[in-house]
C-alpha positions as a Markdown table, in Angstrom:
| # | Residue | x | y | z |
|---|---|---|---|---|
| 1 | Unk | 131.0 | 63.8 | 71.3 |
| 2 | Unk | 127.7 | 65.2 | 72.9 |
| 3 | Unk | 127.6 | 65.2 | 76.5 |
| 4 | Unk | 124.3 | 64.5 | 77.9 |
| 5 | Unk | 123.8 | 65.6 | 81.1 |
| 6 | Unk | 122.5 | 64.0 | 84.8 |
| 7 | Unk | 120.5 | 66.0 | 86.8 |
| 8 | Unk | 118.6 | 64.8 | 90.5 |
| 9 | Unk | 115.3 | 66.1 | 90.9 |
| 10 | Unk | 114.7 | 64.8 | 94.7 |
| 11 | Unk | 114.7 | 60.9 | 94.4 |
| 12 | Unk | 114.6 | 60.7 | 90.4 |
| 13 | Unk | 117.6 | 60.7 | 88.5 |
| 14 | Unk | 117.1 | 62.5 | 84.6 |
| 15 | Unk | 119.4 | 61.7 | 82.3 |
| 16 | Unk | 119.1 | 63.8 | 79.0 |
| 17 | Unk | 120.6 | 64.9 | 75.9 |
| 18 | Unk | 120.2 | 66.6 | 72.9 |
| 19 | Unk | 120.8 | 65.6 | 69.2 |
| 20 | Unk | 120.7 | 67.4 | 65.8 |
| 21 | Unk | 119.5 | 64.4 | 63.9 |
| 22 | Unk | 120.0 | 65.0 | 59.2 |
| 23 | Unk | 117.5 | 63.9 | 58.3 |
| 24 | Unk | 113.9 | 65.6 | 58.6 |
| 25 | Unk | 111.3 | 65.1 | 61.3 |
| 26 | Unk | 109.0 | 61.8 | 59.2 |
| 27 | Unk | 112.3 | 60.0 | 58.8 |
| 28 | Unk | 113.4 | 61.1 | 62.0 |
| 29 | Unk | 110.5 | 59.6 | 64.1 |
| 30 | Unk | 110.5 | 56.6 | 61.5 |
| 31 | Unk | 113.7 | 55.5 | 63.2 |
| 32 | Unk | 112.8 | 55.6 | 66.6 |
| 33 | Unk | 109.4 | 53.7 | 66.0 |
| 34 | Unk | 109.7 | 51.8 | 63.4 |
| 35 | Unk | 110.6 | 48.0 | 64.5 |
| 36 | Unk | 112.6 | 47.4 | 61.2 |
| 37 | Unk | 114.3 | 50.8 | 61.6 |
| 38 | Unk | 115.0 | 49.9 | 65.6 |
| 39 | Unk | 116.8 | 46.5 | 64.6 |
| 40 | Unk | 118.9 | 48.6 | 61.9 |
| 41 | Unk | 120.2 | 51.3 | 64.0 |
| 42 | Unk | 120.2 | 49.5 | 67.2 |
| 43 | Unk | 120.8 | 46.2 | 66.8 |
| 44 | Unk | 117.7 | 44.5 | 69.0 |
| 45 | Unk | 114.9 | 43.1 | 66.9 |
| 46 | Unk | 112.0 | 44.5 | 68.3 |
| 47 | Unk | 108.1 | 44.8 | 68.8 |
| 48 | Unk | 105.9 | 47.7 | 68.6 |
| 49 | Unk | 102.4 | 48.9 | 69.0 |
| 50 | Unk | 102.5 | 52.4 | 69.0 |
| 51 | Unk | 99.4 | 53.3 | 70.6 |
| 52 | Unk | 99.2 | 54.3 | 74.7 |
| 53 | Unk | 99.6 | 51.2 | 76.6 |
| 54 | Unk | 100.9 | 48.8 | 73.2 |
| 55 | Unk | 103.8 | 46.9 | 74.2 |
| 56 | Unk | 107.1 | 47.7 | 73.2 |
| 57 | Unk | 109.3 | 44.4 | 73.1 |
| 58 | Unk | 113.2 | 44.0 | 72.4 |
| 59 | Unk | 115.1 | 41.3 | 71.9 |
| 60 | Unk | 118.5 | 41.9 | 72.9 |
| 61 | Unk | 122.1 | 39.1 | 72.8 |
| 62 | Unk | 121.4 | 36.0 | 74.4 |
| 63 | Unk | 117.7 | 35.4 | 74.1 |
| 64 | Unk | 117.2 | 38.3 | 76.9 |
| 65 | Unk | 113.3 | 39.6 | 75.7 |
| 66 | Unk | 112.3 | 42.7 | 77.6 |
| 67 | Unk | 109.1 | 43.9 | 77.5 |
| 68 | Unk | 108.1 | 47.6 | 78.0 |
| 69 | Unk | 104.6 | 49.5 | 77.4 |
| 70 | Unk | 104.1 | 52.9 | 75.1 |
| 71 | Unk | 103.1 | 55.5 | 77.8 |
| 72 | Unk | 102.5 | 58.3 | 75.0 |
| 73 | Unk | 102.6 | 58.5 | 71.1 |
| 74 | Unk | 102.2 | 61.7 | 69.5 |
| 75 | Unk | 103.8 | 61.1 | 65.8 |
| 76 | Unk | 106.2 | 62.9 | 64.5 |
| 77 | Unk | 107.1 | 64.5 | 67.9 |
| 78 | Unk | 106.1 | 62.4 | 71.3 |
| 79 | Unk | 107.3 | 58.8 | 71.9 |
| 80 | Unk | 107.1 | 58.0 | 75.8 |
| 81 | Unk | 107.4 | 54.6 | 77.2 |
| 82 | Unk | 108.6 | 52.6 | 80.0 |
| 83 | Unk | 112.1 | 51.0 | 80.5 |
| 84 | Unk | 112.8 | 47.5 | 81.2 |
| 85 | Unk | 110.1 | 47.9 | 83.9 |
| 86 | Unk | 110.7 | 44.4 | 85.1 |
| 87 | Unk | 114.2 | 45.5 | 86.8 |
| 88 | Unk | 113.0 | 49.9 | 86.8 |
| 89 | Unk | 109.1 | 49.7 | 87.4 |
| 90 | Unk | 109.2 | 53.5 | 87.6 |
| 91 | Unk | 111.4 | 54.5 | 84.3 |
| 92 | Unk | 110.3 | 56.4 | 81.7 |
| 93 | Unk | 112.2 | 57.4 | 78.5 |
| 94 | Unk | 110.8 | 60.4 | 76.5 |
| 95 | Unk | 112.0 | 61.0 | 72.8 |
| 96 | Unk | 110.6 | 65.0 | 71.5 |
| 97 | Unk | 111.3 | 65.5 | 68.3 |
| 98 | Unk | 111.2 | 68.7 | 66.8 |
| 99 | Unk | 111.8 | 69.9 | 62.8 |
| 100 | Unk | 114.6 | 72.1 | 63.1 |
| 101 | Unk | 116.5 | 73.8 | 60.2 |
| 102 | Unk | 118.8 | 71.1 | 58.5 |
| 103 | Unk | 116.7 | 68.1 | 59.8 |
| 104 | Unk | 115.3 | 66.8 | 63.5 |
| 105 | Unk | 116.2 | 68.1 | 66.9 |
| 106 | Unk | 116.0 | 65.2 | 69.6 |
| 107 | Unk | 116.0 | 65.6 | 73.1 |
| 108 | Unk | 115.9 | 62.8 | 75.0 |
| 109 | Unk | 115.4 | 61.6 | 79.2 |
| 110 | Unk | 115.1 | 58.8 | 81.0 |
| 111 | Unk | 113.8 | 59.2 | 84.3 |
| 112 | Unk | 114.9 | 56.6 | 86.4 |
| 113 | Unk | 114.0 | 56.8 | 90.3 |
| 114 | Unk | 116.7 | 56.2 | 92.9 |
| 115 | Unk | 114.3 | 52.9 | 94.3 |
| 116 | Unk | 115.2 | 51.2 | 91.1 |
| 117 | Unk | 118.7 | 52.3 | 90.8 |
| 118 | Unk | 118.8 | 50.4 | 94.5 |
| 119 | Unk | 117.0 | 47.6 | 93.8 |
| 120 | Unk | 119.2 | 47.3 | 90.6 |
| 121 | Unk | 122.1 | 47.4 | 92.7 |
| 122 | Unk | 120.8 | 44.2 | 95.6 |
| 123 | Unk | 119.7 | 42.5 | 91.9 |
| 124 | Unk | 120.9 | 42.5 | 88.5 |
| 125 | Unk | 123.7 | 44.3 | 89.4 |
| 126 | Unk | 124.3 | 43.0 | 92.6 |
| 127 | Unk | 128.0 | 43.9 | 93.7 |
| 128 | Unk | 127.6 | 47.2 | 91.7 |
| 129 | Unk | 127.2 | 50.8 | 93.5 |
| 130 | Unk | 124.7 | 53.1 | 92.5 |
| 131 | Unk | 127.2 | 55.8 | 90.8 |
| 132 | Unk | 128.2 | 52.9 | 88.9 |
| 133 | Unk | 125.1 | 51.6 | 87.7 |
| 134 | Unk | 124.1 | 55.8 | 87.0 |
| 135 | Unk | 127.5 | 55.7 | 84.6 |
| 136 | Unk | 126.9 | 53.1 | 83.1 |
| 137 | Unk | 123.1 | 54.3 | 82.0 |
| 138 | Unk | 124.9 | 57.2 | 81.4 |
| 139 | Unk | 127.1 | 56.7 | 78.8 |
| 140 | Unk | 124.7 | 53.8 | 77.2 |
| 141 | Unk | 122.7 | 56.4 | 76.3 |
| 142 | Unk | 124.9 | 58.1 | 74.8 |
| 143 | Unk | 126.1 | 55.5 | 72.9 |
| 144 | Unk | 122.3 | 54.3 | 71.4 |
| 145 | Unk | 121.9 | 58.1 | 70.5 |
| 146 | Unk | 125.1 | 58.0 | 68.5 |
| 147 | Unk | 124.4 | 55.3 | 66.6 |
| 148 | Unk | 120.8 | 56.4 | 65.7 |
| 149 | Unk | 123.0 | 59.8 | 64.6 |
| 150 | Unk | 125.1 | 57.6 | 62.7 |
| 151 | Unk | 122.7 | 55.6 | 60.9 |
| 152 | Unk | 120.5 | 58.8 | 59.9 |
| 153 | Unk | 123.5 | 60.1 | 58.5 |
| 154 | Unk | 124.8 | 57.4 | 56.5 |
| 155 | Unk | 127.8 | 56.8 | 58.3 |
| 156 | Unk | 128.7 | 53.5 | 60.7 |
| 157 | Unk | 130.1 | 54.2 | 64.5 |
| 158 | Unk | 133.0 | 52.4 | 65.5 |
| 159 | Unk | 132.8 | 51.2 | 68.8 |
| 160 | Unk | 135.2 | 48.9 | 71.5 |
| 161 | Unk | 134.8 | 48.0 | 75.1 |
| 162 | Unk | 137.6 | 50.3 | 75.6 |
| 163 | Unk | 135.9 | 52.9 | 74.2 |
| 164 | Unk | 132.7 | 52.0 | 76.4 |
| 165 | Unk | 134.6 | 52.2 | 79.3 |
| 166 | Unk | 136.1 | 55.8 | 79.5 |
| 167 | Unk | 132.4 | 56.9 | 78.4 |
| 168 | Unk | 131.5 | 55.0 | 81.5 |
| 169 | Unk | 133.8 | 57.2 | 83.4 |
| 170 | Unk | 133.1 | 60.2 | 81.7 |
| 171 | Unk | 129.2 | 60.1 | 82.5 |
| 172 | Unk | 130.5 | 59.3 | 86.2 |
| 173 | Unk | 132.2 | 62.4 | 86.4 |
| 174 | Unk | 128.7 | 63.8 | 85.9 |
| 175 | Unk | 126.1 | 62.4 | 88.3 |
| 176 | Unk | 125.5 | 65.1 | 90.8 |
């Protein structure tokens, strides 16, 4: 397991991580925005126009469509776009991607302002508290960035509610 960490930075939460991806940098930036690539790794058929301002669409279980817009795009080593900005207007996710010496080095954030982690907790996840809804980002991060590891390496990843649980409590050991 690779812990990601949760820092505060005033009223902004930053959530970020590092991974050694295996394969190189083309292949590595192929997967995170590619649509076809998306859907294999992650399991959401998706929509992309990778230029500033395209949209970036996902489909995700039950007919849920979110729709997001590409903030940056600087192939192979800039993708910045916003986060289910419907429910976190101010969210940005950031994946750098570097060459590094036996493939890609990722690092990843998501910037997610404290407003939106409120808001989120008098909406969508009305009943939950803000460390709760952090956790939960928390370890669903880590859990995308392990199966994009996964899939770049050839190998599948496992995965129960159980499992997402104690990552869930895990991450909420975490938030500052």
């Amino acid at each position: 397991m690779t812990d990601g960490i949760i820092e505060r930075d005033g009223e902004q939460v930053i959530f970020r991580y590092e991974r050694r991806l295996a394969r190189p940098l083309d292949a590595a930036w192929h997967a995170v925005t590619d649509p076809a690539e998306i859907e294999r790794w992650g399991g959401a058929r998706t929509e992309l126009d990778l230029r500033p301002g395209g949209q970036f669409v996902s489909h995700h279980q039950g007919g849920h469509r979110v729709e997001d817009r590409v903030l940056r795009a600087e192939p192979p080593h800039l993708f910045e776009h916003t986060y289910f900005k419907d429910v976190n207007p101010g969210a940005v996710v950031t994946w750098r991607l570097q060459k590094a010496d036996t493939g890609a080095l990722l690092t990843f954030t998501h910037r997610l302002p404290m407003d939106d982690v409120r808001a989120a907790a008098e909406g969508i996840a009305a009943g939950d508290d803000p460390r709760t809804i952090l956790a939960r980002n928390g370890a669903g991060w880590h859990h995308v960035l392990d199966m994009l590891g996964a899939y770049l390496s050839g190998q599948s990843l496992p995965w129960s509610p159980q499992e997402q649980q104690a990552l869930q409590r895990h991450y909420a050991t975490l938030i500052p």
